[in-house]
N, C-alpha and C positions, 0 to 999 in steps of 0.2 A: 261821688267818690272816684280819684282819680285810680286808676290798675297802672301799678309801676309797667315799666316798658320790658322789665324780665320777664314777667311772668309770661308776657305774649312771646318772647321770644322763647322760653321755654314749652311751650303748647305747641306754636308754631314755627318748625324751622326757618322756614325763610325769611322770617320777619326779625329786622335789627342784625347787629353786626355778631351776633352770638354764632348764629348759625349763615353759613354764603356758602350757596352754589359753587363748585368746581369755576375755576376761571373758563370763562367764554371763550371756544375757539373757533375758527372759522369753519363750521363743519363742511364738508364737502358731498353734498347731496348726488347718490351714487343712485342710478336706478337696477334693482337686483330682481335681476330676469329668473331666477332661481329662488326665490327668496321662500317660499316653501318646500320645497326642496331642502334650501337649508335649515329647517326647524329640526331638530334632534328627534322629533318623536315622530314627525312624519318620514324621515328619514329610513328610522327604524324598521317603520312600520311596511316601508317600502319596498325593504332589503328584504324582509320577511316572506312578504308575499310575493316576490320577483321567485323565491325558492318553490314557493307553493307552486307557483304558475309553470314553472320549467319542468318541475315533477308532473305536473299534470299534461304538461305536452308530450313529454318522452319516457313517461313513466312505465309504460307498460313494455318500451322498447327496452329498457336498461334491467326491467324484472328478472332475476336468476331467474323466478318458477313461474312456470303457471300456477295462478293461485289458487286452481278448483286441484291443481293435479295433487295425489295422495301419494302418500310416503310412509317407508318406514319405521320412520322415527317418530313416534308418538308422543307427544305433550315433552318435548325437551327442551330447556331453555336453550337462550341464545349458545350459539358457537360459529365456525369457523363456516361451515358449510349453512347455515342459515342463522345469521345476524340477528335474527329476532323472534327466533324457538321456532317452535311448529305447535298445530294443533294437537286435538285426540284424532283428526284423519291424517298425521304427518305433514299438514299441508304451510308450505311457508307463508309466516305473519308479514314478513316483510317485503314480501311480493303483494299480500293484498293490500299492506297498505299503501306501498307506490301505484296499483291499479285503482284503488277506490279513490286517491287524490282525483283522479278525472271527472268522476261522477260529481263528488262534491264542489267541483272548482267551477262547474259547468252549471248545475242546479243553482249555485248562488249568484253567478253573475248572469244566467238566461234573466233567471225570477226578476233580480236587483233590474234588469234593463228594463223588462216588460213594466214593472210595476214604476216606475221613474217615467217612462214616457209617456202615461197614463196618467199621472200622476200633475205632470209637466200643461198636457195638454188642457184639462179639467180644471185644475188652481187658477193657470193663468190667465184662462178662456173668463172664468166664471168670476175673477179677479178685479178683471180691467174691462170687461163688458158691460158686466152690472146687468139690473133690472131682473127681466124675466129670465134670462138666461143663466144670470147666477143664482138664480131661487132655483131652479129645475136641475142645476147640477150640484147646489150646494146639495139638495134632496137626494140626488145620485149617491152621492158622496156618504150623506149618515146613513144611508141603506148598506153599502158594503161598509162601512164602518163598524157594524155589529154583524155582518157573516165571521162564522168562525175556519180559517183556513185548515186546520186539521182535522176535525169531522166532514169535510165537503171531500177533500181528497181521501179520506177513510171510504163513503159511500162513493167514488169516484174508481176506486180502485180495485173494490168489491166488484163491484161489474163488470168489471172488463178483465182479459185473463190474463194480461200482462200490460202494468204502468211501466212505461218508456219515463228517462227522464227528463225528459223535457215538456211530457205531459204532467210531471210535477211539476217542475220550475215554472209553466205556464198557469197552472192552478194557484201555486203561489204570490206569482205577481198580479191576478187579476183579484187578488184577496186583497192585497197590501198595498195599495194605491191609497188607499182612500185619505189615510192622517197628513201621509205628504202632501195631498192635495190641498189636505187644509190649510195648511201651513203653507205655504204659495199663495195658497188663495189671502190668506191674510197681509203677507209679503206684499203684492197686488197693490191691495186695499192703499196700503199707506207710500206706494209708491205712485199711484197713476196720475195723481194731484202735486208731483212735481216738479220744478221751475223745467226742467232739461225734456220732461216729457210733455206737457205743454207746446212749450216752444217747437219738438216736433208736430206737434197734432196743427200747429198754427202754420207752420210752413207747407200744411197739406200734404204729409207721411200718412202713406195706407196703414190701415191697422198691425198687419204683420212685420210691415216694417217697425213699426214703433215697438211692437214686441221684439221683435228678433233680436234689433239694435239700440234699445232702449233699456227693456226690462230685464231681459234674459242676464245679461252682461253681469246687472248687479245684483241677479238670483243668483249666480253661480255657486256660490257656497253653500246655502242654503240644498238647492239641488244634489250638490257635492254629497251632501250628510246625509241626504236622506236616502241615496243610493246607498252608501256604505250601512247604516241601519237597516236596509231591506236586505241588503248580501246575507249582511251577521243573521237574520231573523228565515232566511229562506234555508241557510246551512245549515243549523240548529235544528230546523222543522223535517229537513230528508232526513239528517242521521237518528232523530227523534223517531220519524217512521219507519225504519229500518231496524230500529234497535227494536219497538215493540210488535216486530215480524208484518206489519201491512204490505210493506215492499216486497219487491221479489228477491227467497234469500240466495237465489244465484248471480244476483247485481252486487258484484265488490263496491262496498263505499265504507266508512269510516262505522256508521250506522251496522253494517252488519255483520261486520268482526267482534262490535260489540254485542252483538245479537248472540252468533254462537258460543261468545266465551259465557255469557250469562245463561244460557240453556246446558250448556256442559262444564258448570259448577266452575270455572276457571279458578274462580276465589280460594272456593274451598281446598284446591288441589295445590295452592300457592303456584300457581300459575302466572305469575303476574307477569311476564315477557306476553301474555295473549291482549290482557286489555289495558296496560299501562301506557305505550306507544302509542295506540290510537286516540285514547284520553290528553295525551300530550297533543297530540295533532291535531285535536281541535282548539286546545288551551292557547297554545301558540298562534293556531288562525283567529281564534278573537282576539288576541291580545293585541296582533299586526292591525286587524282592522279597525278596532278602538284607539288607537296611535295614530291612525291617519286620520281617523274623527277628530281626534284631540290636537290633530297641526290645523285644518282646516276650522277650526274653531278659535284658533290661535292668529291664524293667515288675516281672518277678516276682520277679527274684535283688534283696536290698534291699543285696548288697553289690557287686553292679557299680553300680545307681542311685546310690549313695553316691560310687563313686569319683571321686577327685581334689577332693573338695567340704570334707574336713575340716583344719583349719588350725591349727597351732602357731605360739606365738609363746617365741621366747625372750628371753632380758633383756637382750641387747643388741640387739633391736628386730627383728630377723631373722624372717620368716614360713615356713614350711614347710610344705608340702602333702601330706597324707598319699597316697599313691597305692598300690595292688593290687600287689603283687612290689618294693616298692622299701622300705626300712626307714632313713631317717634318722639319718644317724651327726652327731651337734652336737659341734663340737670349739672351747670356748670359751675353753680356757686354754691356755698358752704353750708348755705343755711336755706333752706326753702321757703318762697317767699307764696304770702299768703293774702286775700283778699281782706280778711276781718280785722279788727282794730287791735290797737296791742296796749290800749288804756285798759286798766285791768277795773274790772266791774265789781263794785260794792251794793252785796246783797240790801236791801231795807227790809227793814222789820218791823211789824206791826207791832204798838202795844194795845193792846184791849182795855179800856179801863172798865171795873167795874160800876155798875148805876147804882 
């Protein structure tokens, strides 16, 4: 049975004169040094955290108060003389929270680096090595794979009579290694049987060269992500320990504003200038660093970059946007045409004769 020529041209745009591409121009192949940079959400996420990062350098110098210092105005909302109320010790919120941006900006990118360069070394070691050496650190790898980071730092912190934070951020990064590594190490796998890598190992490139200038180049992304996932997961985890008092609650961080509004009812006093702000301040840093996750997943996949960008046009003047999960059905003619026969079928009937 032959399929008339509409019907494909209806399923498929590009096929037959129903539906044609935008006419052919000479495009001008532009190379864009910036070109993540330019992506909207990385952009965002950039401008975000450039503000977080500045409060965190000069935050404590720009503070009206000292943040432990006490006052007389007790549980007042925002005004003129403090921005963002005060406690039940008069103490300004908006002081602590420009001084606990430090702590927090510090604890997620120490941990994110530790646990990334560990992370780095193990995948790729254990990747492109093979043999015994990637059995012994794949083994490495599922052992910290199931320690749990907030119980270790729980009896870590017990013991000792004052957690600095950088002996969190260190506890955390040598938790959080281990999935990145996987994922590298798998990365690896499927890259080390390459034409491009190859050809170095045959030209007689030492190992690290072959890594450094070979593989690394084209982990970059991957790497990229898995840093920003450890930041998001090591911020979470200090203000996590802070809010349920393991930290020290004379360490200003975002975690222990929320600590004392929740021990001195904040809620219930409709207080909400005490833990609203900080709530925001963390809502805001995930959202910045899930935007850079989401350019950098954008930057390397050339088929989300693409999406929504490719445009049909059909011959009754009609544009169509090609987009990711949606498939374009053009329905140009009057009557729908259909695979099955149009002779119209006559029932038969049996007669039964009696014996």
């Amino acid at each position: 049975m032959t399929i008339p020529t509409s019907s494909i041209e209806q399923v498929i745009p590009e096929q037959g004169a129903m539906a044609q591409p935008d006419a052919a121009k000479p495009a001008k192949v532009k190379r864009q040094r910036f070109r993540f940079v330019a992506n909207k959400k990385a952009a965002a996420g950039l401008i975000v955290l450039g503000f977080y990062l500045l409060f965190a350098v000069i935050g404590p110098w720009i503070a009206p108060y000292d943040p432990s210092a006490r006052g007389d105005q007790l549980v007042q909302p925002p005004s003129g003389d403090h921005w963002l109320g005060t406690t039940h010790l008069g103490q300004d919120v908006f002081s602590q929270l420009l001084v606990g941006t430090r702590s927090v900006i510090f604890v997620g990118f120490f941990a994110g680096i530790v646990a990334t360069v560990l992370s780095v070394i193990i995948g790729v070691t254990a990747g492109y090595v093979g043999g015994r050496t990637d059995e012994v650190l794949s083994a490495l790898s599922n052992v910290f794979l199931v320690i749990p980071a907030l119980p270790l730092i729980i009896i870590i912190t017990s013991t000792l009579e004052s957690a600095e934070d950088w002996l969190i951020a260190l506890v955390i990064g040598l938790t959080s290694w281990s999935w990145n590594a996987r994922v590298l190490r798998a990365q690896t796998l499927s890259l080390r049987r390459r034409d491009f890598v190859e050809a170095s190992r045959a030209t007689g490139e030492r190992t690290w060269r072959v890594i450094g200038f070979e593989l690394l180049p084209n982990l970059t992304a991957v790497i990229a992500s898995g840093f920003v996932g450890t930041v998001i997961f090591a911020v979470l985890s200090e203000i996590t320990l802070a809010f349920i008092g393991v930290t020290s609650a004379s360490t200003w961080n975002w975690g222990t504003i929320l600590f004392w509004a929740q021990g001195q009812q904040a809620l219930a006093q409709n207080a909400w200038w005490w833990f609203i702000p900080a709530g925001l301040a963390i809502a805001f840093l995930g959202t910045a660093l899930s935007l850079i996750n989401f350019g950098i997943d954008e930057f390397v996949s050339p088929r989300l970059r693409s999406m929504g960008k490719t445009k049909l046009k059909t011959v009754s003047g009609r544009t169509v946007r090609m987009r990711i999960g949606f498939t374009p059905v053009l329905n140009n003619s009057a009557e729908p045409h259909t695979h099955a026969s149009k002779t119209p079928v006559t029932p038969v009937i049996r007669k039964e004769v009696a014996p």
